[in-house]
C-alpha positions as CSV (number, residue, x, y, z in Angstrom):
1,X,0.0,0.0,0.0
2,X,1.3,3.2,-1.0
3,X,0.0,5.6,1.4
4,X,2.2,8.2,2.9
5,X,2.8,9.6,6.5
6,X,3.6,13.3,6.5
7,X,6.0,13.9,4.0
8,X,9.7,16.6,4.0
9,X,7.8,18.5,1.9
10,X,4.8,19.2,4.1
11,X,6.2,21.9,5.4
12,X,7.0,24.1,2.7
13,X,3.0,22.8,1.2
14,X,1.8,24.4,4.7
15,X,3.7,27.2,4.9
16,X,2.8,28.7,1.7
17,X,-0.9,28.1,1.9
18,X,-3.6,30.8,2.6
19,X,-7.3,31.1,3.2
20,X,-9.0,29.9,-0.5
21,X,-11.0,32.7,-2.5
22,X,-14.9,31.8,-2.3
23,X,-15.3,29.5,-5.1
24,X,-18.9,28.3,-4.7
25,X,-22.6,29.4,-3.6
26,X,-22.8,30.1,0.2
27,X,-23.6,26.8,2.0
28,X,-27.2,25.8,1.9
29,X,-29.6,27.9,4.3
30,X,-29.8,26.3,8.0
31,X,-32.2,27.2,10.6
32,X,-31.5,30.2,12.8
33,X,-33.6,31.7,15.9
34,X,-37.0,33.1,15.7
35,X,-36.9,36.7,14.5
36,X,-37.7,39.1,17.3
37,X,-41.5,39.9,18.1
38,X,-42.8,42.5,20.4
39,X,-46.1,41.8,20.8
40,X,-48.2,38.9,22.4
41,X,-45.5,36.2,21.4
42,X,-42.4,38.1,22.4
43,X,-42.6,35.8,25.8
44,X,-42.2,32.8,24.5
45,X,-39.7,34.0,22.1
46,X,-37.4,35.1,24.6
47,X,-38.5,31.9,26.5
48,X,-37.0,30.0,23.0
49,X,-34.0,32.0,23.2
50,X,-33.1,31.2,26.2
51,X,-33.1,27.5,25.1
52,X,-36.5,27.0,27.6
53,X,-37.7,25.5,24.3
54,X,-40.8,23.2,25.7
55,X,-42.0,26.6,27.9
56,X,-41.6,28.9,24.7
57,X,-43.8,26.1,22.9
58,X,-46.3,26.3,25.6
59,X,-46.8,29.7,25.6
60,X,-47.1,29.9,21.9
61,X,-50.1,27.4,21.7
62,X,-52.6,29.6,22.8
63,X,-51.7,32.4,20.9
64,X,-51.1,30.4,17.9
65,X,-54.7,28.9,18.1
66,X,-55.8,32.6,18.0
67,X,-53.9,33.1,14.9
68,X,-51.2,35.0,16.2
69,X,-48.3,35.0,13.5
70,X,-45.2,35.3,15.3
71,X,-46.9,32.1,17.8
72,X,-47.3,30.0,14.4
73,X,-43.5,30.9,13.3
74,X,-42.5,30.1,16.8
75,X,-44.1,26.5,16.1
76,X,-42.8,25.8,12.6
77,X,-39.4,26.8,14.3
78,X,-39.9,24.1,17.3
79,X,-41.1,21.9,14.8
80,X,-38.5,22.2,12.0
81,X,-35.3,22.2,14.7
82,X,-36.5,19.7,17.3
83,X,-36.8,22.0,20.3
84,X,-39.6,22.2,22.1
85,X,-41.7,19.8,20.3
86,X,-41.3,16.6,17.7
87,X,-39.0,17.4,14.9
88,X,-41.9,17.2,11.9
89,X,-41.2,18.6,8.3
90,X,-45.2,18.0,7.7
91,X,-45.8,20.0,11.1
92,X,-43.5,22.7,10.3
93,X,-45.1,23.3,7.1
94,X,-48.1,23.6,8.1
95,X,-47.2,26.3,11.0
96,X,-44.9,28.3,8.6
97,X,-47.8,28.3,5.9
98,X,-50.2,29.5,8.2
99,X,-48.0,32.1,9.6
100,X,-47.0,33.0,5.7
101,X,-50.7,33.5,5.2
102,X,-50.7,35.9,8.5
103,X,-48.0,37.8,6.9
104,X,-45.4,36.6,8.9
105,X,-42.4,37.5,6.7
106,X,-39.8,35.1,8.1
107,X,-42.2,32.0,7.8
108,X,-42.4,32.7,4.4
109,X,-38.8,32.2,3.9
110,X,-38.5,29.3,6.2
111,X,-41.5,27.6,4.0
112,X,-39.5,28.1,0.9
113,X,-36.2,26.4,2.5
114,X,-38.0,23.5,3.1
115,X,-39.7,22.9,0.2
116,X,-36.5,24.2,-1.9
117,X,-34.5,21.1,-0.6
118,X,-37.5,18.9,-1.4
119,X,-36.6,16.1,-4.0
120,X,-40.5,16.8,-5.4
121,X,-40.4,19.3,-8.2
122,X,-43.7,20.4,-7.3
123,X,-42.6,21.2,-3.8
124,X,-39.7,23.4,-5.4
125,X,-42.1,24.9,-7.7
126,X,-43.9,26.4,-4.7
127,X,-41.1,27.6,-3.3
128,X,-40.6,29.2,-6.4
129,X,-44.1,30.6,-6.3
130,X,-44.0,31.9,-2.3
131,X,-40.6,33.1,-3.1
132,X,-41.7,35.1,-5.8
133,X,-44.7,36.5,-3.5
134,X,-42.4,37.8,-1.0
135,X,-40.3,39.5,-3.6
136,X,-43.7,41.9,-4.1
137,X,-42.7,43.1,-1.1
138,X,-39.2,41.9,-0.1
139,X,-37.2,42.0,-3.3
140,X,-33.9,42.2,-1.5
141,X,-34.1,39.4,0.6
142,X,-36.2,37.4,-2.0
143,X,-34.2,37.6,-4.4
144,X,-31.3,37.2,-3.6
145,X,-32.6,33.2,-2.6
146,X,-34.5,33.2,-6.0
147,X,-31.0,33.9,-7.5
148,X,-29.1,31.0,-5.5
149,X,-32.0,29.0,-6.1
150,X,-31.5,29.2,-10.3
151,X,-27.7,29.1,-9.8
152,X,-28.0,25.7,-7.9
153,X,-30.4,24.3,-10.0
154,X,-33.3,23.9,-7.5
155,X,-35.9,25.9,-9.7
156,X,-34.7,24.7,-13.2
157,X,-33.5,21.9,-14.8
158,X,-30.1,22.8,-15.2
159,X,-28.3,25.7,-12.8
160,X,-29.8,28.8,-14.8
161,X,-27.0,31.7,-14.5
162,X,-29.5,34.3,-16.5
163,X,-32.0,33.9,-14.1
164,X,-29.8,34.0,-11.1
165,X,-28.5,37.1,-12.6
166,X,-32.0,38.6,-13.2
167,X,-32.9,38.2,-9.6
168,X,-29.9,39.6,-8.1
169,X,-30.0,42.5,-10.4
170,X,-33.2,43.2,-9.2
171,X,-32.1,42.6,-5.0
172,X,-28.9,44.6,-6.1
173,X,-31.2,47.5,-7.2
174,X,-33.1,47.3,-3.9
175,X,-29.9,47.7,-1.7
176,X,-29.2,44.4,-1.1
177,X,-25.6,43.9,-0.5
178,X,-25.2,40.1,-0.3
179,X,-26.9,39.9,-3.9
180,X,-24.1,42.7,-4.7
181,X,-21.7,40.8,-3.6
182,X,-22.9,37.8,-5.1
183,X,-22.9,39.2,-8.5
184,X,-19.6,40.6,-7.7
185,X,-18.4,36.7,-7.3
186,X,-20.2,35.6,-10.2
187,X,-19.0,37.9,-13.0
188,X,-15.1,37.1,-11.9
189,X,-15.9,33.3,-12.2
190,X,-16.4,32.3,-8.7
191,X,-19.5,29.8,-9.9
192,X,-18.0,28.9,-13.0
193,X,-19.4,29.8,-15.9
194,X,-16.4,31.3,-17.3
195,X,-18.0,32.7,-20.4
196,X,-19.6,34.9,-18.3
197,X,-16.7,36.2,-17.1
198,X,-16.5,40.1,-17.4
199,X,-14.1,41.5,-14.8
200,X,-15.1,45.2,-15.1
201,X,-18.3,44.6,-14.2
202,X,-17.4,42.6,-10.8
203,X,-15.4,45.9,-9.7
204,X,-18.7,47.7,-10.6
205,X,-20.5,45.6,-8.1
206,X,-17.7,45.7,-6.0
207,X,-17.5,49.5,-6.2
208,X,-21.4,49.5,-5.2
209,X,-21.2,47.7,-2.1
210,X,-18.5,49.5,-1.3
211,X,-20.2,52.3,-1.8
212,X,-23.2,51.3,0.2
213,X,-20.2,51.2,3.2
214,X,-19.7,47.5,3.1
215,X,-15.9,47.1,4.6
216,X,-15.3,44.1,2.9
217,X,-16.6,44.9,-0.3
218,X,-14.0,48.3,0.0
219,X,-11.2,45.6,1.0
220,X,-12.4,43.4,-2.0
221,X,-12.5,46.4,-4.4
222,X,-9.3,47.9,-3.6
223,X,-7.2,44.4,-3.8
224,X,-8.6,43.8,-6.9
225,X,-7.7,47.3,-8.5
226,X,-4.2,46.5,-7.6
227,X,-3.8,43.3,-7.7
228,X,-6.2,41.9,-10.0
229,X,-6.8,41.7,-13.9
230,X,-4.4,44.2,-15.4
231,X,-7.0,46.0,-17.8
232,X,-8.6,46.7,-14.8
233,X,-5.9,48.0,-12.3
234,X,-5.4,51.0,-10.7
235,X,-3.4,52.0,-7.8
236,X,-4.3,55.1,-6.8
237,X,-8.3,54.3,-6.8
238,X,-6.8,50.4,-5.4
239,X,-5.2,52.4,-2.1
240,X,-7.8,55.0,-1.5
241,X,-10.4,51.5,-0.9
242,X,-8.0,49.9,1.0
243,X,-7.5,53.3,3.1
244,X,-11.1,53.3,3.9
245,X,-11.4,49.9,4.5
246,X,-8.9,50.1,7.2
247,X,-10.6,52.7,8.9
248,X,-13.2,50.9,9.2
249,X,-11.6,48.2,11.1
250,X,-11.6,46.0,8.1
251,X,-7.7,44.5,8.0
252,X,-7.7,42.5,5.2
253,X,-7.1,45.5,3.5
254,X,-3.2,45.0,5.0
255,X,-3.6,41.5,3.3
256,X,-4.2,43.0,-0.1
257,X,-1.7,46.1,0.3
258,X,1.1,43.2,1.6
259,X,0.1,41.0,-1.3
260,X,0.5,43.9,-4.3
261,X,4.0,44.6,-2.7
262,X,4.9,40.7,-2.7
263,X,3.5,39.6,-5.8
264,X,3.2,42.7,-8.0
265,X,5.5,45.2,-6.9
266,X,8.0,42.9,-5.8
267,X,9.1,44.6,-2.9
268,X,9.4,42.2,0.0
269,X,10.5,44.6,3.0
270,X,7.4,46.6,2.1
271,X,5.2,43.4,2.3
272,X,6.6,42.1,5.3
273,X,6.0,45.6,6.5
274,X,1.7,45.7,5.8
275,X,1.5,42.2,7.1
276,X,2.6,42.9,10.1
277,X,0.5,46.2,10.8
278,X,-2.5,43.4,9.7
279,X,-0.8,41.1,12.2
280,X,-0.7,43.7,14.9
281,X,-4.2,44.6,14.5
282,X,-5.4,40.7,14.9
283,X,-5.7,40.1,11.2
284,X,-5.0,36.2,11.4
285,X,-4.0,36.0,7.4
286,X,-1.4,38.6,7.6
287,X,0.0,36.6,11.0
288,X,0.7,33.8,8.7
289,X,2.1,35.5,5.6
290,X,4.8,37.2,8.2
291,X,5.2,34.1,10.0
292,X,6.3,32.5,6.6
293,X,8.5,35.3,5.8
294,X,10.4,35.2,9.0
295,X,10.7,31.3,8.7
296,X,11.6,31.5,5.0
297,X,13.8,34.7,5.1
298,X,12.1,36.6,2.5
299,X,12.8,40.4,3.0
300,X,14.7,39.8,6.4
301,X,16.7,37.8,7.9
302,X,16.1,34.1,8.8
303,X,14.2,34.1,12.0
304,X,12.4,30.5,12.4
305,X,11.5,31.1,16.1
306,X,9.8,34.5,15.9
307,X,7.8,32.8,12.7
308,X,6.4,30.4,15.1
309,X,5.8,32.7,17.4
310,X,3.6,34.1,15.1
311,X,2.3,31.0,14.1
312,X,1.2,30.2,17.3
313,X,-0.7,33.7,18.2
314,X,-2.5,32.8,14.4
315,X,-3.2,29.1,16.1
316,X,-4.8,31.0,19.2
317,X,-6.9,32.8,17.4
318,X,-8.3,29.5,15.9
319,X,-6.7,29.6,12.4
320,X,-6.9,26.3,11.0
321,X,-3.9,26.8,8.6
322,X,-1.5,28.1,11.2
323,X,-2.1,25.3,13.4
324,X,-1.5,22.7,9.8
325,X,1.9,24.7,9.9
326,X,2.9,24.6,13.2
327,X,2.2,20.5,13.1
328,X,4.0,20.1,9.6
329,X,7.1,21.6,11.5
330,X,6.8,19.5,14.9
331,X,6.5,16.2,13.1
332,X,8.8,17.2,9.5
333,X,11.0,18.3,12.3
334,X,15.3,16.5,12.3
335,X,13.6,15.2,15.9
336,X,9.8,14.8,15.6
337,X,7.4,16.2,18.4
338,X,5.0,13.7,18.0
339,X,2.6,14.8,20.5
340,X,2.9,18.1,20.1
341,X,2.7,18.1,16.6
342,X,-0.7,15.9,16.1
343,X,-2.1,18.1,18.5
344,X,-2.0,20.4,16.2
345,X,-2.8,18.4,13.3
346,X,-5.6,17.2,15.1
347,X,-6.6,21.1,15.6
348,X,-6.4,21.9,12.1
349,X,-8.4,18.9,10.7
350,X,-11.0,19.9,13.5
351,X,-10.8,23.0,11.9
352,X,-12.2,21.3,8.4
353,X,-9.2,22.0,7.0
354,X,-9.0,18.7,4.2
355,X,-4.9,18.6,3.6
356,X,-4.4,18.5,7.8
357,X,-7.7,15.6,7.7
358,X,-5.6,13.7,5.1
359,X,-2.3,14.0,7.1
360,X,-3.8,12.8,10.5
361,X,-5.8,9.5,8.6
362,X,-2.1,8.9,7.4
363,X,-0.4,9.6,10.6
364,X,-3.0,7.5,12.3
365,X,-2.4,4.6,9.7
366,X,1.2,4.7,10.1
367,X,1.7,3.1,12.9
368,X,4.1,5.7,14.7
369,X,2.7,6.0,17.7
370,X,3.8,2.3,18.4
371,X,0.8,0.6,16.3
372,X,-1.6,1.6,13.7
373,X,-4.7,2.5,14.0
374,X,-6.9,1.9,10.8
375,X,-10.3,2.7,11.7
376,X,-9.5,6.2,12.7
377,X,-7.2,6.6,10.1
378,X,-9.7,5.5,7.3
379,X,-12.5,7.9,9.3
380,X,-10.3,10.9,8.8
381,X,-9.2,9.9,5.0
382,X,-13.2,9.1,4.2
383,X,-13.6,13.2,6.1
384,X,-11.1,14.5,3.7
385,X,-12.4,12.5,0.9
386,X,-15.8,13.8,1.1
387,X,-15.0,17.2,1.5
388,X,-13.4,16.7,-2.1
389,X,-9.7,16.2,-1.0
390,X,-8.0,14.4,-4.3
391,X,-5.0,13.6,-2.3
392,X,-7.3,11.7,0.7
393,X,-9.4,10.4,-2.0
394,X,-6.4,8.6,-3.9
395,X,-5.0,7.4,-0.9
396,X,-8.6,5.6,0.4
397,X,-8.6,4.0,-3.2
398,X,-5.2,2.6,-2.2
399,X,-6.5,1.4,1.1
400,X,-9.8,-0.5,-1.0
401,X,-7.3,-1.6,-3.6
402,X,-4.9,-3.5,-1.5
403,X,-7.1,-4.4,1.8
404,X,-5.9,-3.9,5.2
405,X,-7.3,-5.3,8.5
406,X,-10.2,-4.4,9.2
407,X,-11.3,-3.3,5.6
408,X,-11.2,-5.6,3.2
409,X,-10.3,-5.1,-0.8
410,X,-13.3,-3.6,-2.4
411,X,-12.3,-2.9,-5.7
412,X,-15.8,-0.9,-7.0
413,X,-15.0,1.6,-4.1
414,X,-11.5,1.8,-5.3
415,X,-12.3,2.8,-9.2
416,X,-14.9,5.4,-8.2
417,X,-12.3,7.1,-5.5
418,X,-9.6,6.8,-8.4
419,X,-11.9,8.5,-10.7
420,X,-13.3,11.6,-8.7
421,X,-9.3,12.5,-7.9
422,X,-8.5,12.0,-11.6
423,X,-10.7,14.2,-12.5
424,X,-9.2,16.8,-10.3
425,X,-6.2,16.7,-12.1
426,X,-4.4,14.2,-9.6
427,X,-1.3,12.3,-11.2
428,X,-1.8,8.8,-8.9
429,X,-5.0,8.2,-9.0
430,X,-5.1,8.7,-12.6
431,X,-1.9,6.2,-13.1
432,X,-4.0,3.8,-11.1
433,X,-7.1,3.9,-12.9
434,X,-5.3,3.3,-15.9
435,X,-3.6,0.1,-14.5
436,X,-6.7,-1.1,-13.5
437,X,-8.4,-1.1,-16.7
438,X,-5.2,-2.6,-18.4
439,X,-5.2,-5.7,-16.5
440,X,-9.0,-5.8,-15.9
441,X,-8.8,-5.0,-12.1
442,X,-12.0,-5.0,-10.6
443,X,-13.7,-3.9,-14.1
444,X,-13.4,-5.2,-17.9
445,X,-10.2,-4.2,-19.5
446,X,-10.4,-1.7,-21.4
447,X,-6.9,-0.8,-23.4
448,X,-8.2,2.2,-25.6
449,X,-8.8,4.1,-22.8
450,X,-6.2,2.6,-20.3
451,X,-4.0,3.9,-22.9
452,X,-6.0,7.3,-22.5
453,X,-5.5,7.5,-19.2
454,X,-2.1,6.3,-18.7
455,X,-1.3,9.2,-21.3
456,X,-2.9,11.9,-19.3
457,X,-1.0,10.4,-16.5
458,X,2.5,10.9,-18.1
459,X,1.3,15.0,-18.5
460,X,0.4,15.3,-15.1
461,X,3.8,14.6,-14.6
462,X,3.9,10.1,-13.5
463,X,6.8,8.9,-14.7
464,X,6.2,5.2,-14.6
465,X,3.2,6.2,-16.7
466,X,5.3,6.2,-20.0
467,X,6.4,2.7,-19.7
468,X,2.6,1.7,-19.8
469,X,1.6,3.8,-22.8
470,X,4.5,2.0,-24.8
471,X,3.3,-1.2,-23.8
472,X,-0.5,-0.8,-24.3
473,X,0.7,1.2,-27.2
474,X,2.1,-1.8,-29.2
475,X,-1.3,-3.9,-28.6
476,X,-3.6,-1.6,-29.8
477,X,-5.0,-2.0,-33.4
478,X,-4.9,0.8,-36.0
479,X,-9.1,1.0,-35.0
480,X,-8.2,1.0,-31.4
481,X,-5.3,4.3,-31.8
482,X,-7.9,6.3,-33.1
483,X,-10.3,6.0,-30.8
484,X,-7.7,6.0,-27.9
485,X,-6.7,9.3,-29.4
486,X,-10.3,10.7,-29.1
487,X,-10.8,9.6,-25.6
488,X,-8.0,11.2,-24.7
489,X,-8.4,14.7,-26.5
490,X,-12.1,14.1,-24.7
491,X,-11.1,13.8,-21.4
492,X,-8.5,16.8,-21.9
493,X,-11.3,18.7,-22.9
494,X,-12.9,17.8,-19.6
495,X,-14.8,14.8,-20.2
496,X,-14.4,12.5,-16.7
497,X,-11.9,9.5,-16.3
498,X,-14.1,7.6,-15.2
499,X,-13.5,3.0,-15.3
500,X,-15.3,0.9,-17.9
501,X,-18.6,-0.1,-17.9
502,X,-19.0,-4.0,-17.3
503,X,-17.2,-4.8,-13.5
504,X,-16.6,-7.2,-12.2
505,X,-15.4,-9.3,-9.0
506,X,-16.1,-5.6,-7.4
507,X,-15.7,-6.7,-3.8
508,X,-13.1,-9.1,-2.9
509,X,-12.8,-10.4,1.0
């Protein structure tokens, strides 16, 4: 099995990492407290908020029978959350359409959520339709969800960028700053769609919320005028953003002013010098960008202890990346700190960070703290996995390939792990995929696009991958070339990797 504990270059991997840009839709819409009521129900709202959940219920009964609005929310609420009363989707319904009718506002919304994550496309189609309703009213807030709803694909076939757009045009226009934002996202490519792309007009909705006195949108606009797209640069309009975003207590804007002297004016004293006014006002980003130039020597002088110093005060103020850095450099250490070091780990992967979640299932399956542990290490590798790790995912296909104690070969689970980190791009799993449909592991063999894949394999950079396109090379037929050569411009193109059809002897014990 060719899993790997922690490797020497884990450290340099860790140090250079920092928080991701937003690349997808805000998480799906989870329940959140009553909305605040000062009239007959505001007892048994506070009662709810306080967590007396069965009293607030009991207090809202009567009220509700009365047809009190903010009583029937109240009991959707119990009802959808569990508190209070029996969690019932059918009971919550009911309470939150009543209270819609009443003109409850936030029932309304809380009636669409539900029936937006229904599987019944007459169920979304009413969300649609109460959504829609609100917007009379509530453009801003409606839609802006009308817009995530299109984008995800809950009210259309297929996600539905024009309508998404269309509804956050018309939330933008009401004042909404989220949609602003989210349009902002969308035209630089954040959701995909990349022939939508238009950069100018993301600083225009940048700009807006900016505008509207939105301190991250000001930090946002002014990193991007410096640092961003050079049609679309401009330093002096880039520093008077990041001026005002500072004084409003917004310190990513040292972030962006660090990174434009790092990356595009190349001046690294000058970086070091705005991450560390970040770091001194708590900004936990710019503690780890000057911890990494202090440990790496960039713009000063070699100073690994003060780094981790820094490191550290990033770790106690619960960054998940400075404590994967602080553990890469205990355990890739000339003397391990084992303890010290998977604390850490532990911390970061706690911290739904996927690379530390990947490291501890390794560490955990490695035996070095005097014998391996393989369910936990498999539970943190299936964690990473999930959460769309190509490296986890690869080394859990390993772990189903070979067998180990406790979880035997199951070669099915193997070719779809293989296949989702192939189609990230990942070397491995892609050399692996290809082996298996050369010899017919686990699936029917399948040389035209074993040959495919071991190709792709040898341009992501596997060396042992050349060997096998020689060799399933000189087997194929004239026929077989060609259409090896069209799966392969196919799944350059995008197309997934994914094993033949046909398996076989899936599961082995």
């Amino acid at each position: 099995m060719q899993t790997r504990m922690i490797s020497r270059f884990l450290l340099a991997a860790a140090l250079t990492m920092t928080l991701p840009a937003a690349v997808s839709l805000p998480a799906e819409n989870t329940a959140s407290l009553p909305a605040d009521a000062n009239g007959p129900a505001k007892a048994a709202m506070d009662a709810f908020k306080d967590g007396r959940h069965a009293k607030a219920v009991e207090l809202a009964k009567p009220l509700a029978e009365s047809g009190n609005a903010d009583a029937l929310y109240l009991l959707g609420f119990a009802h959808e959350t569990g508190q209070g009363a029996d969690a019932s989707r059918d009971k919550a319904l009911e309470f939150y359409r009543k209270a819609s009718a009443a003109k409850q506002k936030d029932a309304a919304y809380r009636l669409a959520f539900l029936l937006l994550a229904s599987e019944d496309e007459k169920e979304r189609d009413k969300a649609r339709e109460t959504l829609e309703t609100a917007a009379i009213d509530d453009v801003a807030v409606a839609g802006r969800i009308l817009g995530e709803s299109y984008l995800r694909g809950r009210l259309s076939p297929a996600p539905d960028p024009d309508k998404a757009v269309f509804w956050w045009k018309r939330a933008s226009d009401a004042g909404d700053v989220p949609s602003i934002m989210l349009l902002a996202n969308f035209y630089e490519g954040q959701f995909g769609f990349p022939e939508l792309k238009n950069p100018s007009e993301a600083i225009n909705q940048y700009s807006k919320a900016a505008g509207l006195g939105n301190a991250g949108a000001m930090a946002t606009v002014g990193s991007r005028l410096l640092s961003g797209d050079k049609a679309i640069r401009d330093e002096k309009k880039g520093r008077e953003w990041l001026k005002k975003a500072v004084e409003a207590k917004e310190y990513a804007a040292y972030l962006a002013l660090g990174d434009y002297e790092e990356n595009v004016n190349k001046d690294l004293k000058a970086a070091l010098a705005e991450y560390e006014r970040g770091k001194d006002a708590g900004q936990v980003d710019c503690m780890i960008r000057a911890a990494n130039f202090y440990i790496e020597g960039k713009g000063v002088e070699k100073d690994a202890e003060r780094g981790l110093s820094i490191l550290r005060q990033a770790a106690e103020a619960g960054s998940a990346i400075a404590h994967f850095s602080l553990a890469a450099h205990y355990l890739s250490a000339e003397k391990p700190d084992l303890l010290l070091g998977y604390g850490h780990l532990v911390a970061a992967a706690n911290g739904n960070l996927v690379e530390a979640q990947n490291e501890l299932g390794l560490l955990y399956l490695s035996g070095k703290f005097g014998v391996a542990d393989a369910p936990a290490g498999v539970a943190w590798l299936t964690r990473a996995a999930q959460n769309g790790n190509a490296a986890a995912q690869n080394n859990l296909a390993t772990i189903y390939e070979n067998g180990i104690t406790g979880f035997p070969r199951n070669l099915e689970n193997a070719g779809q792990l293989y296949t989702l980190a192939a189609n990230q791009g990942h070397g491995p799993a892609t050399l692996a995929l290809a082996r298996m449909l050369k010899d017919g592991t686990g699936t029917t063999a399948d040389p035209v696009k074993a040959w495919a894949l071991a190709s792709l394999a040898a341009e992501r950079g596997e060396k042992e991958a050349d060997k096998m396109v020689t060799e399933i090379g000189l087997k194929l037929t004239e026929e077989q070339r060609v259409a090896a050569l069209k799966e392969l411009a196919t799944m350059k193109s995008g197309g997934d990797a994914k094993p033949a059809a046909g398996k076989k002897d899936q599961k082995e014990k």
